[in-house]
C-alpha positions in Angstrom: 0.0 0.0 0.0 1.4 3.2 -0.8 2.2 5.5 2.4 0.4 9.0 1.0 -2.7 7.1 0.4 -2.9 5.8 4.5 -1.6 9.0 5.2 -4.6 10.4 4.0 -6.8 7.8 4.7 -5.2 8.2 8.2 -5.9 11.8 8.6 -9.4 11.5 6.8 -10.2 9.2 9.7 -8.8 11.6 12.5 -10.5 14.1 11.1 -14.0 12.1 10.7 -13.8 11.9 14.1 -12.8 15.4 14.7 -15.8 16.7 13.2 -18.2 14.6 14.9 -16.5 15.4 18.4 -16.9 19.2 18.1 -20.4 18.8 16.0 -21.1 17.1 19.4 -19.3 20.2 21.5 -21.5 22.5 19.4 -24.9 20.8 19.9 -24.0 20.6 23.8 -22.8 24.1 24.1 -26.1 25.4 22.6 -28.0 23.5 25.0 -25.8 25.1 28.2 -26.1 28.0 26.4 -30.3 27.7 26.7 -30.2 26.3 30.0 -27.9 29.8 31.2 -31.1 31.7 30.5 -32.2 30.9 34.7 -29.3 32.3 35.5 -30.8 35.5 34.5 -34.4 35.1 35.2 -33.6 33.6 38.7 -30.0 35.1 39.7 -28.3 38.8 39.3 -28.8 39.7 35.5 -24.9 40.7 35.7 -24.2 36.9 36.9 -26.3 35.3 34.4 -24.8 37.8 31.4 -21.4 37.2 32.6 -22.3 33.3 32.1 -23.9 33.7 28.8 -21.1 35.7 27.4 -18.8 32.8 28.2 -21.0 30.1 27.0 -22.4 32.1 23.2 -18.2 33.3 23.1 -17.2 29.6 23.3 -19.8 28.1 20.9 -18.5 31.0 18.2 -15.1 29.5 18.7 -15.9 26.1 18.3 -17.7 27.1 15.6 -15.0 28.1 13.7 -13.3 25.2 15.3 -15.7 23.4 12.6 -15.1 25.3 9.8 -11.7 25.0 10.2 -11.9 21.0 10.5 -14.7 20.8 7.7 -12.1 23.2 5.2 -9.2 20.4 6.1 -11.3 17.5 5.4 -12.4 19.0 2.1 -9.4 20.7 0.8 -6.6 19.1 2.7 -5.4 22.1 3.9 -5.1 24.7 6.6 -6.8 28.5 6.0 -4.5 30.5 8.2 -7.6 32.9 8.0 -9.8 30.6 9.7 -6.7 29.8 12.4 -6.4 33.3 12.9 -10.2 33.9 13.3 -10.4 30.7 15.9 -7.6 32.7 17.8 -9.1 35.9 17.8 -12.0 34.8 19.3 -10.1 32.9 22.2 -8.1 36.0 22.8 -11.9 38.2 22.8 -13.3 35.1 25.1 -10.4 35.8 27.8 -10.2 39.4 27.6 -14.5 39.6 27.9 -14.3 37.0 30.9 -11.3 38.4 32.4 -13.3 42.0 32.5 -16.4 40.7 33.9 -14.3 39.0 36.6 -12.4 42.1 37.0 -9.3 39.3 37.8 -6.7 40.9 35.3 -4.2 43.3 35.7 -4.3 46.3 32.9 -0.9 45.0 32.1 -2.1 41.7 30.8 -5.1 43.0 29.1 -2.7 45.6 27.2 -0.7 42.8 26.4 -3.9 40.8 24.7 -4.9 43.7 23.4 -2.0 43.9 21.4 -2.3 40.2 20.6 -6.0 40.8 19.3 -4.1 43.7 17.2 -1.1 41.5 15.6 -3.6 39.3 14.7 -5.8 41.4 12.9 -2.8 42.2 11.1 -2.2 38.6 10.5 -5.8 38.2 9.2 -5.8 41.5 6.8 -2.3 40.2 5.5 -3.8 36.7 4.6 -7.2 37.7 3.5 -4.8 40.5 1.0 -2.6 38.2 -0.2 -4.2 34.9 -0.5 -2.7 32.3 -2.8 -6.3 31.4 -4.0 -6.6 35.0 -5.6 -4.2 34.7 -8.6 -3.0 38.0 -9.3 -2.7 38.0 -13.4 -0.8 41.0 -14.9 -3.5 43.0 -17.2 -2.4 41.7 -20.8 -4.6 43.6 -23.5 -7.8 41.4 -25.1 -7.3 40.2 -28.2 -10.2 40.9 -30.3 -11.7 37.8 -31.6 -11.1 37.2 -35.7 -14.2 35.8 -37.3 -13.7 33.4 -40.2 -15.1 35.5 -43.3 -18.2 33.8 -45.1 -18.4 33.4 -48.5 -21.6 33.5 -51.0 -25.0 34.0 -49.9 -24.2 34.6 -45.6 -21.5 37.1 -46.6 -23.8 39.0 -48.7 -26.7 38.7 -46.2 -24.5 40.1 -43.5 -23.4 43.1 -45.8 -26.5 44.1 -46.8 -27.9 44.0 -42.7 -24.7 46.1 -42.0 -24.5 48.8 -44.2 -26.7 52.1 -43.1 -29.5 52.7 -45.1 -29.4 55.7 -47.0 -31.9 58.1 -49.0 
């Protein structure tokens, strides 16, 4: 058996399983999601909106977690856009918990801050110069030569041509 083809049957089958793991992750994070709702109907409405901040923050990322999984399995390869999004999201998960906790210094938000901003930079970079955009130099359109008719057509097509005047 040749080794590329159980190397991808190999990582087809990782990433089969992948898929169904976080499809699982996703359908269970919806439902905590729901079920967060008491928190704000029977708790503080700053407890409960702390708690479904987390829990709507972490299905995006697993979310794009998916995308990023389903793009492999199709494509057999990695986006770094949808690595960088996945990432940006964690970064916006732990600086949004971290401020409702009020647990971090303003030296590490600064410093995630500035993460979140690198990779934005990242994710302009890749979206600008893609490989999948193929950049061709403008080349001037060459017009197309019709074959010339003979007989009856070229006649027809002079006499249709030609303005008519009195």
């Amino acid at each position: 058996m040749d080794s590329i083809k159980l190397f991808k049957q190999v990582t087809d089958a990782i990433t089969t399983v992948i898929l169904y793991i976080l499809l699982l992750a996703l359908i269970l994070g919806m439902a905590k999601t729901l079920l967060e709702i008491r928190f704000i109907i029977f708790e503080s409405l700053e407890s409960g909106f702390n708690h479904m901040v987390t829990s709507v923050l972490t299905v995006f990322i697993v979310i794009d977690l998916f995308k990023a999984f389903v793009d492999y399995h199709e494509h057999d390869r990695i986006k770094l856009t949808d690595i960088t999004d996945a990432t940006i999201l964690i970064v916006l998960r732990e600086i949004a918990v971290g401020l409702y906790a009020q647990k971090f210094g303003y030296e590490f938000i600064l410093s995630l801050s500035v993460l979140l901003l690198v990779l934005g930079i990242i994710r302009v970079l890749a979206v600008k110069y893609s490989p999948a955009k193929v950049q061709v130099p403008s080349t001037p359109v060459k017009e197309e030569v019709k074959p010339s008719k003979t007989g009856l057509g070229a006649l027809l097509d002079r006499c249709s041509s030609e303005p008519e005047g009195n």
